[in-house]
N, C-alpha and C positions, 0 to 999 in steps of 0.2 A: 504494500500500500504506500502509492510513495506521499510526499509533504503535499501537493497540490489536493488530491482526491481529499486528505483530513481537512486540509483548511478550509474548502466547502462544506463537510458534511458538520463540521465545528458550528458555522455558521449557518447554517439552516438549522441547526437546532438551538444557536441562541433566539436567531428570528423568531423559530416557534415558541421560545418560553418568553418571547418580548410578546407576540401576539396572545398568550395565553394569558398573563398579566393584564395585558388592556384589555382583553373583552371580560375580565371578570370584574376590573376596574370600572369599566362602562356599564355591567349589568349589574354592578353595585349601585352606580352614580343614579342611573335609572329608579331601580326599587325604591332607594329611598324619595326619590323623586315624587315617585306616585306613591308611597305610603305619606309622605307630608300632603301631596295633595288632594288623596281622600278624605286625611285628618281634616283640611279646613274644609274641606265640600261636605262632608258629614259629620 
């Protein structure tokens, strides 16, 4: 396996643990979003 092939596959899998982070970041940001906003609707 030479240096090129790792330092791709290195990299696609930080990209996925950066993507993994935001969408849980964004479906956090969300929820509480609409949990504040039913609070004030009901």
């Amino acid at each position: 396996m030479n240096p090129v092939e790792y330092e791709s596959a290195r990299r696609t899998r930080i990209r996925r643990i950066l993507i993994d982070i935001a969408t849980s970041t964004v479906s956090n940001l969300l929820a509480t979003a609409l949990a504040s906003a039913a609070r004030l609707l009901f």
